[in-house]
C-alpha positions as a printed Julia matrix, in Angstrom:
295×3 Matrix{Float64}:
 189.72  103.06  107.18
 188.93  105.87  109.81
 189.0   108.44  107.49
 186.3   106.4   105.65
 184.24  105.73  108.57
 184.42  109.63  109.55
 182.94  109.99  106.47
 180.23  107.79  106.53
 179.13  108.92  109.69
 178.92  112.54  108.22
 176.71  111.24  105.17
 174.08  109.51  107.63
 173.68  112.88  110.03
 173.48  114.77  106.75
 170.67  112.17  105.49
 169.09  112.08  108.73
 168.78  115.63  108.66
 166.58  116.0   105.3
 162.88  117.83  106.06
 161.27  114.51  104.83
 159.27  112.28  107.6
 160.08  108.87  107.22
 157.5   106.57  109.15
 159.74  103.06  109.8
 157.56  100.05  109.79
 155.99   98.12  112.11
 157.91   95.17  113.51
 157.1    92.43  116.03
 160.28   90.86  117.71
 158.22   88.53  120.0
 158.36   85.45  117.7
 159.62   84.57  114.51
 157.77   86.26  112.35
 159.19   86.25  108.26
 157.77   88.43  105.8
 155.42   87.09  103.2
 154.35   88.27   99.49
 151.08   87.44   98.2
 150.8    89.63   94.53
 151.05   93.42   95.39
 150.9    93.11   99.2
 153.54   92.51  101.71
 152.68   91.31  105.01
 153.37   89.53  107.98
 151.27   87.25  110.49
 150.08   88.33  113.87
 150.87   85.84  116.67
 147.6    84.56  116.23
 147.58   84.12  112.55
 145.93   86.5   110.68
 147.58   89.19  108.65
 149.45   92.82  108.97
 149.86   94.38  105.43
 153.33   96.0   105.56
 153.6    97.19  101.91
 151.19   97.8    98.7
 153.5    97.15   96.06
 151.18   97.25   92.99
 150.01  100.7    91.26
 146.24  100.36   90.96
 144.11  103.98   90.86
 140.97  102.05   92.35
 141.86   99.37   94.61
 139.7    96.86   96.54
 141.69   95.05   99.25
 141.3    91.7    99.97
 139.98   90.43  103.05
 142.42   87.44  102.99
 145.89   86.64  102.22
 147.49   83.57  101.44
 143.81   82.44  103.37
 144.85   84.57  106.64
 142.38   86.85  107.59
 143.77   90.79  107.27
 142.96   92.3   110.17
 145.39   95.39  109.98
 146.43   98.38  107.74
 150.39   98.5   108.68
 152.23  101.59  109.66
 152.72  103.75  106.21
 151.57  100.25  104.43
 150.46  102.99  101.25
 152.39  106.02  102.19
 153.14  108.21   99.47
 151.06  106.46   96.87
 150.74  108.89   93.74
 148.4   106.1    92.41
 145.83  105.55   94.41
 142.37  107.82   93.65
 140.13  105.41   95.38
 140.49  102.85   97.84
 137.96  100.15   99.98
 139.31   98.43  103.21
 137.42   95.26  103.69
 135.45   93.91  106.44
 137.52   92.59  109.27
 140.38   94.57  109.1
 140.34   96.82  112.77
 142.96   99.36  112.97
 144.67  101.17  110.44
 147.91  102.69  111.77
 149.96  105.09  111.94
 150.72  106.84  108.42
 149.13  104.8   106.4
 147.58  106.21  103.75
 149.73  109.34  104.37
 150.8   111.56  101.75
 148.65  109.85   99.03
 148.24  113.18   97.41
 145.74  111.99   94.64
 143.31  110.03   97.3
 140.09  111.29   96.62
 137.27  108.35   98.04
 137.77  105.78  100.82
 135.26  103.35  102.09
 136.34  102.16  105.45
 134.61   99.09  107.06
 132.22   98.3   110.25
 134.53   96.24  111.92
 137.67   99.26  111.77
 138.2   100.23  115.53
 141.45  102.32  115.42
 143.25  105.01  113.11
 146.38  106.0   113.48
 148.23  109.06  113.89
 148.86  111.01  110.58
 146.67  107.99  109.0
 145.71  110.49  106.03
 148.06  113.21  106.39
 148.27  115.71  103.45
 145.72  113.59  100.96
 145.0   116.84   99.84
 142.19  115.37   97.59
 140.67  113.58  100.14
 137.09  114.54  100.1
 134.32  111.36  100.32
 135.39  109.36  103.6
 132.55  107.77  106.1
 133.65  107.34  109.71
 131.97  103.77  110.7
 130.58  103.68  114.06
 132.44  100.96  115.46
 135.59  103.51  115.8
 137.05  104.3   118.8
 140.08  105.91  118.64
 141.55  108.81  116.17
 145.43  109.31  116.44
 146.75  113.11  116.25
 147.18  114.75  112.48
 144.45  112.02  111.17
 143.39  114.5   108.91
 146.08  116.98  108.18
 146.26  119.22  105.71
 143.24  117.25  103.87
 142.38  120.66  102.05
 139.24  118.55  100.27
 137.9   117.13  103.13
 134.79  119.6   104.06
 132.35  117.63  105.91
 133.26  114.82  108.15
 130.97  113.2   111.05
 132.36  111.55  114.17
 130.8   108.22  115.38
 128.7   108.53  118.8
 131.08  106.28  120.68
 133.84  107.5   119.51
 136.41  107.41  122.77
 139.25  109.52  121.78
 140.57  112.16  119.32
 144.25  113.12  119.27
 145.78  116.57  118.76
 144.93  118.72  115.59
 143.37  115.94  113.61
 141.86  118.52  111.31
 144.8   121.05  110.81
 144.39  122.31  107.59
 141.34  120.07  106.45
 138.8   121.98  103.9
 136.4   121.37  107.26
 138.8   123.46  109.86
 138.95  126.51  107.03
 134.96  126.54  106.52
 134.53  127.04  110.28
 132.85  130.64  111.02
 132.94  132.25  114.65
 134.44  131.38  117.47
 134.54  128.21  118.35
 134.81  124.62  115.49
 133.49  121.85  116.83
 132.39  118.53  115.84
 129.65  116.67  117.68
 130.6   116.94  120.91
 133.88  117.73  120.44
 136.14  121.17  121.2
 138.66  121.05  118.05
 139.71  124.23  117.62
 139.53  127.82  119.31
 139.07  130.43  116.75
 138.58  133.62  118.64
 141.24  136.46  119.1
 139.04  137.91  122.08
 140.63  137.67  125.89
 137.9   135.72  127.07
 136.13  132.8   125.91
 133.55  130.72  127.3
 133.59  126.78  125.77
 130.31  125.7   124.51
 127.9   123.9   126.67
 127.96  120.71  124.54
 130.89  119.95  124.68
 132.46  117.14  126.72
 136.3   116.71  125.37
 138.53  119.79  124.7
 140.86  118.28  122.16
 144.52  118.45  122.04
 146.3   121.87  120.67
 142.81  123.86  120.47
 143.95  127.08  122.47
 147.9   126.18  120.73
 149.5   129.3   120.24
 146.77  131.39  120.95
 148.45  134.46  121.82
 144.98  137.02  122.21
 142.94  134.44  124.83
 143.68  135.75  128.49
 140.51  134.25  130.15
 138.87  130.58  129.71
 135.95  129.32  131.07
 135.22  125.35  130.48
 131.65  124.11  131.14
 130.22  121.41  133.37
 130.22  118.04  131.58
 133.82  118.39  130.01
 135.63  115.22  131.4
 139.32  115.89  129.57
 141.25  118.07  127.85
 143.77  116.6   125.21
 147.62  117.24  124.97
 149.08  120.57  124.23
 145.78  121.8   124.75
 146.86  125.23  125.93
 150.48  125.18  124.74
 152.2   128.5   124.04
 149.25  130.58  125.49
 151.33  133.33  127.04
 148.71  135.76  127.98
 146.57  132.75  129.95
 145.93  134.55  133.29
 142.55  132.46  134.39
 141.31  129.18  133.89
 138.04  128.2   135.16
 137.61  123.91  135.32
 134.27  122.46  136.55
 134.49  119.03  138.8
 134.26  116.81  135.67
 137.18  116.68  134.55
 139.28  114.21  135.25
 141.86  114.35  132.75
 144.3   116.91  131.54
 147.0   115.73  128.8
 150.9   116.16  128.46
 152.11  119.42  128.04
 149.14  121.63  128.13
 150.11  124.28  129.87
 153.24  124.79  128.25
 154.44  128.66  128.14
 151.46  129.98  130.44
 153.38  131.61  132.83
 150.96  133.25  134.64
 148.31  130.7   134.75
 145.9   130.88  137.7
 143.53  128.17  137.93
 140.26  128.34  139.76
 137.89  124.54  140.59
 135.54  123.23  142.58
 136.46  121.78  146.15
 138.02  119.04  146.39
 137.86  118.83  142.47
 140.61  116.83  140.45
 141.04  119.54  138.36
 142.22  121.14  141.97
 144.26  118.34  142.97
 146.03  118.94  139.17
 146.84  122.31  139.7
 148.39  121.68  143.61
 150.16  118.52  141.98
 151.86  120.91  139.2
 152.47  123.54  141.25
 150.02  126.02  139.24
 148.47  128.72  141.75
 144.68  128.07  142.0
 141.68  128.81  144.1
 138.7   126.28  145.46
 135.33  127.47  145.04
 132.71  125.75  147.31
């Protein structure tokens, strides 16, 4: 019986170990909450009633969602509730549904058109993650918040618009889109937003319009030495200068007011130089990175 339990144990590290992501789903312990089947779609309720679609079961190419299940009103796009979907070529999400999370629609490699409604608020990380044929997608302007990797390796996707009051963007949400590779110069942004750094110069200087630096846009950038931000950037993401080892000088302004996890990250020789009294000055004493206050 050991012998046999040794053995199991093996299998599972050996499975556990295999390069595919596996996204588990979402669960909510809080109350008894059974899982329900109406047709295709799996879900569960939300404490207060309305639906979370767990699971697309059916294999549709152009698929319309329904607002309602079982009469409950869906209000949420589960955690990898289509993942790997070698069906689906188009797909609308209906009114009233508010966040679609993590994974979701990842790995859908034929997903070419997706109509998302007023009403959505949040997307998850990885949310369309390698749809390589992802190319017709409308951001509504009622979202708010855009997990990291939304948009990976979405080689289709060229043009894509952010909404106005958008709040935040997570790191590399356009890795490897068609968008990211059409980029020309030195700098890809989007609206008002620093995505990526694409210049292999020491120094660069961060566009004036810009307010949010966004996670992983210096990553890896082994050429940049010297960075100046603007006035009017309030935050820079996570990662944001990760595995910069030639970062010698950093130059904040006194708006920002919020630096992510890990951004610094391999910059060994980081000096930091900020306003007065500044958070961004009150960062670097906190972290122990050598700076200097300018009046």
């Amino acid at each position: 019986m050991k012998r046999f339990c040794v053995v199991a144990l093996l299998c599972a590290l050996l499975c556990g170990c295999h390069p595919i992501t596996h996204y588990p789903a979402a669960s909510n312990s809080s109350f008894e909450n059974p899982i329900r089947i109406c047709g295709d779609y799996v879900y569960r309720l939300t404490e207060d009633g309305q639906a979370l679609l767990s699971n697309y079961r059916g294999t549709e190419t152009v698929l319309t969602v329904p607002a309602e299940l079982d009469g409950h009103p869906l209000t949420v796009l589960g955690r990898a509730a289509f993942l790997g979907d070698q069906n689906l070529v188009e797909v609308t999400v209906p009114r009233g549904v508010v966040a679609i999370e993590d994974a979701c629609f990842s790995e859908c490699h034929h997903l070419q058109r997706v109509t998302l409604p007023d009403t959505l608020v949040t997307l998850g990380d990885s949310a369309f993650n390698r749809c390589e044929e992802l190319s017709q997608l409308t951001l509504p302007d009622s979202l708010r918040h855009i997990g990291e990797l939304a948009f990976f390796n979405c080689a289709a996707l060229t043009e894509l618009t952010l909404p106005a009051a958008l709040e935040t963007l997570g790191a590399r949400p356009l890795d490897g889109s068609g968008w990211l590779a059409a980029q020309t110069g030195e700098h890809a942004v989007l609206g008002r937003w620093y995505v990526r750094c694409l210049s292999d110069q020491a120094e660069v200087t961060v566009p004036a319009d810009v307010t949010f630096i966004v996670g992983a846009a210096f990553m890896n950038n082994t050429s940049v030495q010297r960075v100046t931000v603007p006035q009017g950037v309030t935050a820079l993401g996570d990662y944001c200068f990760y595995g910069c080892v030639a970062l010698t000088q950093l130059t904040l302004p006194d708006t920002v007011t919020a630096i992510g996890e890990q951004s610094f990250v391999d910059c060994r020789h980081l000096h930091v130089t900020a306003p007065a009294g500044s958070w961004a000055a009150a960062y670097a004493a906190e972290k122990g990175i050598p700076y200097t206050e300018e009046p």
